[in-house]
C-alpha positions as CSV (number, residue, x, y, z in Angstrom):
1,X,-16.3,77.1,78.7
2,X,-13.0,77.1,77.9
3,X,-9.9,78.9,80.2
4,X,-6.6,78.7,78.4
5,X,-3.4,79.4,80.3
6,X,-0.1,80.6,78.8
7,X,3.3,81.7,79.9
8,X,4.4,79.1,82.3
9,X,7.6,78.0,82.3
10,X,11.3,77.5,84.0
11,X,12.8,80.8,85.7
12,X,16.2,81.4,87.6
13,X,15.3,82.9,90.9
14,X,15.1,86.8,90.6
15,X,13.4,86.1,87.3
16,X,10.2,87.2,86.2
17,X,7.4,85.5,84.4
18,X,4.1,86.8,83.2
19,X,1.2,83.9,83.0
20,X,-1.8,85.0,80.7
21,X,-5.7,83.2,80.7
22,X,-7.8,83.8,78.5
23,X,-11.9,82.7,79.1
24,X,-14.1,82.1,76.6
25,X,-17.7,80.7,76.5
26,X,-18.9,82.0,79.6
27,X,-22.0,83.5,79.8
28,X,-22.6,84.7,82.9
29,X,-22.1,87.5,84.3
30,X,-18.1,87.5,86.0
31,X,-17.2,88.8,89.0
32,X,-13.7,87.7,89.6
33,X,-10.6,86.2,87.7
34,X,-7.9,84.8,89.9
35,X,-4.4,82.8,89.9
36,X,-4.2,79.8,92.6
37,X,-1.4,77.5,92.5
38,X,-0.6,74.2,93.7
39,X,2.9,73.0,94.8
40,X,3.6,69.2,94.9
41,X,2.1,68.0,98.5
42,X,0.5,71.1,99.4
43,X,-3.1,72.1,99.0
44,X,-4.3,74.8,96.5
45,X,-4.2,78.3,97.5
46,X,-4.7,82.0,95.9
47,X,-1.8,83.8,94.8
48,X,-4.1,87.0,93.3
49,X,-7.7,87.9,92.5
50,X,-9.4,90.7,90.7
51,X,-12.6,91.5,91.0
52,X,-15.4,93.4,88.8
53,X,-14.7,96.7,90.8
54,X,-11.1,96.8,89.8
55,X,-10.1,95.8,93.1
56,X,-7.0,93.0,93.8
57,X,-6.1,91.0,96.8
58,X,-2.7,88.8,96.6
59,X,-1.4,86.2,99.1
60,X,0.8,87.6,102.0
61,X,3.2,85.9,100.2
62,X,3.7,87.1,96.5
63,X,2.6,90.9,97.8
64,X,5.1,93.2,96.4
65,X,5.8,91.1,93.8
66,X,3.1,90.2,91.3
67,X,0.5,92.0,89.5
68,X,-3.0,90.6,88.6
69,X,-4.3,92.8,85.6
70,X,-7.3,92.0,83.7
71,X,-7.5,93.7,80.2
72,X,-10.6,96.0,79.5
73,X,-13.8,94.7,77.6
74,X,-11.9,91.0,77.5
75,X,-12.2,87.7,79.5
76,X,-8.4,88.2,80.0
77,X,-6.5,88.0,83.1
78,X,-2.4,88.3,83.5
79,X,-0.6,87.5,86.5
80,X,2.9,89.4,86.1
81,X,5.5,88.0,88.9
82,X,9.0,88.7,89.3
83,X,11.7,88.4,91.7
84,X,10.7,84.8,92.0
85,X,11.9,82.1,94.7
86,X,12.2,78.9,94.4
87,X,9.2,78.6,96.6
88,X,6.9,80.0,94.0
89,X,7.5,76.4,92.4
90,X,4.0,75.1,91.5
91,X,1.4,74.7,89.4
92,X,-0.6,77.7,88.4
93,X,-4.4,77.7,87.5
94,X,-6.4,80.6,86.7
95,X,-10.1,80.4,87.8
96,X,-13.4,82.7,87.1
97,X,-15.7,83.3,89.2
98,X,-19.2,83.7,87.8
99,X,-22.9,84.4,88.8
100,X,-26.4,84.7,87.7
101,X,-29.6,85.2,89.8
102,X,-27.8,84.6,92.9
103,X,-26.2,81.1,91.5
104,X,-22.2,80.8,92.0
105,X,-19.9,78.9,89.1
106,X,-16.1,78.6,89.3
107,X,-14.3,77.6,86.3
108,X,-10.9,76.3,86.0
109,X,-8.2,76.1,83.6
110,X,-6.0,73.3,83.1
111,X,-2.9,74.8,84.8
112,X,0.3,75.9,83.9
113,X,3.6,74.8,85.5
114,X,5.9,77.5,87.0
115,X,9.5,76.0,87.8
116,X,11.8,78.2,90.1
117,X,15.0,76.7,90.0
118,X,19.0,77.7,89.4
């Protein structure tokens, strides 16, 4: 299984960035593809999910502005953030969430860093 992140990078604040993943190898069945991130001394947390249904969630936080989109017939999620803060500074993985016959497997890329800074 592989999850290969792109699009990280350094950003002014008000910027925008778009990260992409793309999964391959897995051969389960997968219900959701998300972005977490994790800023230096703080825990990991989910920035935005979508799920097989079509259906997002996003942190309290980055609602408004990012979009999770998940192109059709591929293992391939974006996350498309803008008007970023320097608070948004953090390390960004993406993560698939998988099942078969009731069993649960979460995969993770390797991350991608996200800089916020003027």
């Amino acid at each position: 299984v592989q999850l290969v992140e792109s699009g990280g990078g350094l950003v002014q604040p008000g910027g925008s960035l778009r990260l992409s993943c793309a999964a391959s190898g897995i051969i389960f069945s997968i219900y959701a593809m998300a972005w977490y991130r994790q800023a230096p001394g703080k825990q990991r947390e989910l920035v935005a999910a979508i799920i097989s249904d079509g259906s997002t969630n996003y942190a309290d936080s980055v609602k408004g502005r990012c979009t999770i989109s998940r192109e059709n017939g591929k293992n391939t999620v974006h996350l498309q953030m803008n008007s970023l803060k320097l608070e948004d500074t953090a390390v960004y993985y993406c993560n698939v969430w998988a099942t078969n016959d009731s069993k649960e497997y979460y995969y993770w890329g390797q991350g991608t860093q996200v800089t916020v800074s003027s």
